[in-house]
VOGU-3710 file (C-alpha; in Angstrom, 3 decimals, decimal comma):
1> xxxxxxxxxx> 101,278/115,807/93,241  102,458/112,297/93,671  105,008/113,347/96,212  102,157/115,206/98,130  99,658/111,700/98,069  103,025/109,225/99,372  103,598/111,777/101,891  99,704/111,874/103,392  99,604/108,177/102,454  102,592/107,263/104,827
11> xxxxxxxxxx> 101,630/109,900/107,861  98,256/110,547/107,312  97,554/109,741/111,270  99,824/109,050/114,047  99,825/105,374/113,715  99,943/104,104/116,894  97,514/106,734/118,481  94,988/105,800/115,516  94,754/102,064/116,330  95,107/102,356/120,275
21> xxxxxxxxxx> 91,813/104,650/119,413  90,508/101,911/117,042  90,553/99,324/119,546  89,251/101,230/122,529  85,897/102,087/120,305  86,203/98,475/119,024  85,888/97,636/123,183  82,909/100,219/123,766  80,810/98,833/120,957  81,555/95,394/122,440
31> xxxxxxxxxx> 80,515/96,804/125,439  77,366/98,673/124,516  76,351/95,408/122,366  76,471/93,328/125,411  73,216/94,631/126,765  71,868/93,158/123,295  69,491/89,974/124,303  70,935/88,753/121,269  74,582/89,058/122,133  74,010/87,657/125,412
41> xxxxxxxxxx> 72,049/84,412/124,196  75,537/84,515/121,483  78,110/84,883/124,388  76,185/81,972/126,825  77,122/79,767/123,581  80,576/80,755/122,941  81,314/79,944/126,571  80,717/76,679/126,149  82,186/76,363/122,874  86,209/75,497/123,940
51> xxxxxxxxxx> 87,825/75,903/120,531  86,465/79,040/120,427  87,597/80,578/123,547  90,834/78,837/123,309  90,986/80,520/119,977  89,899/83,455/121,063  92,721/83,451/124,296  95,194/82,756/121,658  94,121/86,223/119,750  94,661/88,209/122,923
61> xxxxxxxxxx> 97,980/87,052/123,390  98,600/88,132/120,146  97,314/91,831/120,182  98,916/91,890/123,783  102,176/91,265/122,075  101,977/93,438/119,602  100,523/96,377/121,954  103,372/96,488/124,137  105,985/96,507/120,607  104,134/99,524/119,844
71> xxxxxxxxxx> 104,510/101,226/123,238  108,066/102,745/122,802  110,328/103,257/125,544  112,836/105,329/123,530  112,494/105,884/119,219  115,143/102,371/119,205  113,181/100,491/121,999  109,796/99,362/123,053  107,791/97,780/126,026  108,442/94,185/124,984
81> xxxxxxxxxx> 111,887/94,750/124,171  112,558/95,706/127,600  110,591/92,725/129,168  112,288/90,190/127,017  115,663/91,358/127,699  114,913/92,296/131,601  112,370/90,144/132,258  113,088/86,798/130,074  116,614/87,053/129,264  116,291/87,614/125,627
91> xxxxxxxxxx> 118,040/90,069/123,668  119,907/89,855/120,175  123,470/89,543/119,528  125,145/92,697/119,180  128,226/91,928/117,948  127,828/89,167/115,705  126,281/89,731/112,296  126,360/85,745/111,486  123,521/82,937/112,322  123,462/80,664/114,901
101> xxxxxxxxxx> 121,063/77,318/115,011  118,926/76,960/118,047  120,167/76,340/121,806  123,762/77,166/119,621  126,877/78,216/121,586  128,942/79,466/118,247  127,829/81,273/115,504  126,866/78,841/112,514  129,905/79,365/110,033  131,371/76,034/108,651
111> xxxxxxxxxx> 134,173/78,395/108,175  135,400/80,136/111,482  132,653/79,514/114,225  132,567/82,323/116,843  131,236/82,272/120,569  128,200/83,599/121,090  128,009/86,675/123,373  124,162/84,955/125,156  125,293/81,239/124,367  122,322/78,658/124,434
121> xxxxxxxxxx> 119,759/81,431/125,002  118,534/81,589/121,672  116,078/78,313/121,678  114,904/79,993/117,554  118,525/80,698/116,934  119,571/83,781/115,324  119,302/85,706/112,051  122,091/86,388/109,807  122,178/89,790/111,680  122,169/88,315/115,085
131> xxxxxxxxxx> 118,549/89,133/116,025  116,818/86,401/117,966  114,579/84,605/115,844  112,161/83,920/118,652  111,452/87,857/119,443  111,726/88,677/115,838  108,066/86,298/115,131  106,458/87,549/118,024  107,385/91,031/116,771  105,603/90,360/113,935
141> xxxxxxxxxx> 102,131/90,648/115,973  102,783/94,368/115,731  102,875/94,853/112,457  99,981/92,682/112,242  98,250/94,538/115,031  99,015/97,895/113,543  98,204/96,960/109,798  95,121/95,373/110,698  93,798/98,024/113,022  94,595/101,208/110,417
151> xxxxxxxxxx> 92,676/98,693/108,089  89,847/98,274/109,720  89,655/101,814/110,853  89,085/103,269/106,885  87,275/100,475/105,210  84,822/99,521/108,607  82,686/103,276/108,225  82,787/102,578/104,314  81,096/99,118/104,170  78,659/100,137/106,890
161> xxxxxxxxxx> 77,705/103,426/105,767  77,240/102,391/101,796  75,757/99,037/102,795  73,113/100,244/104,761  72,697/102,941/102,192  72,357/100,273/99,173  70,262/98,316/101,284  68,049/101,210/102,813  67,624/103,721/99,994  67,484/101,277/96,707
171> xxxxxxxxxx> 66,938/102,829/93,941  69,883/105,293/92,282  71,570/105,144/95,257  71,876/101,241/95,136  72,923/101,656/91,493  75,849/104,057/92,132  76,738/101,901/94,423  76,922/98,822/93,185  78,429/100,396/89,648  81,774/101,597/91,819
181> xxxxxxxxxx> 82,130/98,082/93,792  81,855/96,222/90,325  84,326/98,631/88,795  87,032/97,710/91,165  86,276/94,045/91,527  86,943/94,026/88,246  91,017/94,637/88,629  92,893/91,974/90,229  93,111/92,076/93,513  96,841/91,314/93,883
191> xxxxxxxxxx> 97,544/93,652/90,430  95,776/96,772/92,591  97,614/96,366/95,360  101,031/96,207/93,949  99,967/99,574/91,671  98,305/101,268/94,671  102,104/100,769/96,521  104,297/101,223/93,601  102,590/104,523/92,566  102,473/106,209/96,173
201> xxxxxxxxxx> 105,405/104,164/98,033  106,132/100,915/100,567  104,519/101,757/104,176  102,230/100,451/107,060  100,088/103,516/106,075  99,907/103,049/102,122  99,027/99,314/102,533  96,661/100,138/105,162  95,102/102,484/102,811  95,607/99,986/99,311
211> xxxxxxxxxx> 93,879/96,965/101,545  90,646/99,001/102,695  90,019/100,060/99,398  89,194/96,369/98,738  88,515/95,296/101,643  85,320/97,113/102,264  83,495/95,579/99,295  82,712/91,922/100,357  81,029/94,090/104,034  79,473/96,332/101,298
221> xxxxxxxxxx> 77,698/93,632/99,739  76,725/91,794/103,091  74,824/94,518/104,911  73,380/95,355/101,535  71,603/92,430/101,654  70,703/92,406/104,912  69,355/95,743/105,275  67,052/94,573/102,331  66,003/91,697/103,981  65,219/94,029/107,429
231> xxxxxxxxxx> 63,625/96,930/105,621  60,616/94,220/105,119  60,372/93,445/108,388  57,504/95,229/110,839  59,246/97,046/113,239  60,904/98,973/110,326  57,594/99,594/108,469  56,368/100,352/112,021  58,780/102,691/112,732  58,464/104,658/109,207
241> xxxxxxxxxx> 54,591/104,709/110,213  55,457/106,703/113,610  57,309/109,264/111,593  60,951/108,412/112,322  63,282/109,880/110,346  66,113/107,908/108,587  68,678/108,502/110,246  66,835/107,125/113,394  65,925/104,066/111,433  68,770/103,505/110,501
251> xxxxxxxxxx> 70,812/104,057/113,668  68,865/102,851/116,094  66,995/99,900/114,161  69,405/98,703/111,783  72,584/99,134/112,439  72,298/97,308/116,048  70,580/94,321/113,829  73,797/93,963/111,392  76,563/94,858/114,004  77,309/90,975/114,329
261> xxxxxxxxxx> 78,014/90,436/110,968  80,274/93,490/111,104  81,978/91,661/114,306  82,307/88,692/112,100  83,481/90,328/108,857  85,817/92,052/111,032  87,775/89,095/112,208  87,427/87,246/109,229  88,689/90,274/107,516  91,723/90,715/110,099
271> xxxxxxxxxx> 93,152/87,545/108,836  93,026/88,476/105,192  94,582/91,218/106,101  97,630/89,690/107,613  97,800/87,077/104,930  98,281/89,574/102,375  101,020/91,664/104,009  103,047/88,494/104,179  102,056/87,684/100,674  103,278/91,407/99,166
281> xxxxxxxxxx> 106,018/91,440/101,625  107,064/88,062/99,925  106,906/89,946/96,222  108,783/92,494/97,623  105,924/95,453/97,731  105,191/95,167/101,013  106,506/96,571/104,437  109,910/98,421/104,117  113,429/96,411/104,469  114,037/96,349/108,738
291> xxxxxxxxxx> 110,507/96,554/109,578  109,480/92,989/111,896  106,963/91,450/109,984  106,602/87,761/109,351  106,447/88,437/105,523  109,888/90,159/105,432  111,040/86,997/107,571  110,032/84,606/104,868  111,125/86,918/102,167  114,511/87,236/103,897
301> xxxxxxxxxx> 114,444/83,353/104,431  114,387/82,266/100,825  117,962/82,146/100,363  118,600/80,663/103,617  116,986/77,259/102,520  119,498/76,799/99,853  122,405/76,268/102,283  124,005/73,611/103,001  123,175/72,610/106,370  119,412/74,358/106,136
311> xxxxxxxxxx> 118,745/77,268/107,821  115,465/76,579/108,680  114,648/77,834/112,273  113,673/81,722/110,330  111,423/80,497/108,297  109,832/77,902/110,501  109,314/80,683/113,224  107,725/83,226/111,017  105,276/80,345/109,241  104,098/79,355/112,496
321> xxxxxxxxxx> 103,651/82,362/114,210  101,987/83,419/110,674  99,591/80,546/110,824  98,745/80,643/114,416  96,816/84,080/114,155  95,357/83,249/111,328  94,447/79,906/112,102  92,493/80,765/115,328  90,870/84,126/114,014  88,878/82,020/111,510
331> xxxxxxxxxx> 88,343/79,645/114,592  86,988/82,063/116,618  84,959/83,747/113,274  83,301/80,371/112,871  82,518/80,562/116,660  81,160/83,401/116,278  79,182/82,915/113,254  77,483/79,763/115,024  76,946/81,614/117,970  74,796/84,017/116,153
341> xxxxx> 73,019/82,122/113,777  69,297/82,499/114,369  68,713/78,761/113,259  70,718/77,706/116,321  68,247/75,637/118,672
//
């Protein structure tokens, strides 16, 4: 039986065909919501809001980044492998297993230093392996890309649908509702995800899966509340006096009226989602050994600052690239937030 779950957990969609999917829905929403007088009035304001839209430029470099490491050219190489070793002159050393500091010409080896097969290309030196530090962190944005997108795509539906339902129905509906997302914010975060892996195995997939099952709670919650506070509003009572049923209601009333807070929730969310891979990669739980994520970076950098000279250009690249995503998705979450608050003059 447990066999059976790690094996759906780990393929339970083709990965990369999933979150190409999730992202070209995410698109037609934006799309469709653009129409919305409301999403106009919020996209005049985030044009003039510069840390925003540099934020938000910064974001699209990122998913660019981490789109074309997905797109595989053969099962060893992808897209952006080929244009950084084509293109920008970047590849990884293939015959030394042994660091090398940045701009270096010889491996670093206090030892027996060896020449470099690429010598002063590597301006983030080189892993222990010979991988160049600089194409390993913007790697990362794949794993990123891929973990967040597979997130988003199970615990998105969840929070909307049993929101709104909480919100909409009340009653014994609320209650069962509200009874299961108290039951698991009860455990530990942190303690739930390491179980949720441990029990059914390290993967993109199981994480994916072990983060949405959290994750949707705190969107639960949100459009509970707001649904409540738009049930009592007159175009809903309006619309229950024409006869509408609830799924109109619902669909075409309500759900257009939270879908900002579900953009918001979504980046905000995004960024939790990469700060805890890195976290569980850290502990060890988190993406398997060889996959490029900047959590297995800093995991595999640990050691490295107890040298003597420091290795510190692994570490320093993964941290940065780490805190660059993260850093402008809850800029451009806060941009977006002001952009659609309803007390904005």
């Amino acid at each position: 039986m447990i066999e059976s779950l790690q094996h759906f957990f780990a393929n339970w969609i083709t990965q990369d065909v999933m979150v190409v999917a999730f992202f070209a829905a995410a698109i037609a929403l934006l799309v469709r919501g653009s129409r919305n007088e409301r999403w106009q009035r919020a996209w005049k304001f985030m044009k003039g809001d510069r840390l925003g839209l540099v934020a938000g430029v910064l974001i699209i470099g990122y998913l660019i980044i981490g789109g074309l490491d997905l797109l595989k050219i053969s099962p060893t190489t992808s897209v952006f492998d080929w244009l950084a070793n084509a293109v920008v002159g970047l590849q990884d050393e293939p015959t030394k297993a042994s660091y090398s500091a940045p701009f270096a010409t010889h491996t670093f080896s206090t030892a027996k230093p060896e020449p470099l097969q690429f010598p002063g290309r590597h301006f983030l030196g080189t892993t222990q392996i010979g991988k160049d530090t600089f194409i390993q962190a913007l790697k990362g944005s794949s794993t990123a890309l891929l973990l967040g997108g597979l997130t988003s795509l199970i615990y998105l539906p969840l929070g909307i649908l049993l929101g709104i339902s909480a919100g909409y129905y009340r009653g014994w509906v609320d209650d069962a509702i509200q009874y299961i997302y108290s039951t698991i914010m009860a455990i530990p975060d942190i303690l739930f995800l390491i179980a949720f892996i441990m029990v059914f195995g390290k993967g993109v997939g199981t994480m994916s899966w072990a983060l949405a099952l959290t994750s949707w709670i705190s969107l639960c919650r949100l459009l509970r509340g707001e649904t409540m506070r738009l049930t009592e509003r007159q175009f809903i009572s309006a619309a229950r006096a024409l006869g509408q049923s609830h799924w109109n209601i619902i669909t075409r009333h309500l759900l257009p009226n939270v879908m900002h807070l579900v953009l918001i929730n979504f980046v905000l969310g995004f960024s939790g989602v990469v700060l805890t891979e890195a976290i569980l990669s850290y502990l060890g739980v988190g993406t398997p050994i060889g996959t490029a994520s900047w959590g297995q970076m800093i995991d595999g950098a640990r050691g490295e600052l107890s040298r003597e000279p420091v290795v510190w250009w692994n570490v320093s690249a993964a941290t940065v690239a780490l805190f660059g995503l993260v850093l402008s998705l809850n800029l451009f979450a806060d941009s977006l937030r002001r952009a659609f608050d309803p007390k904005r003059s």
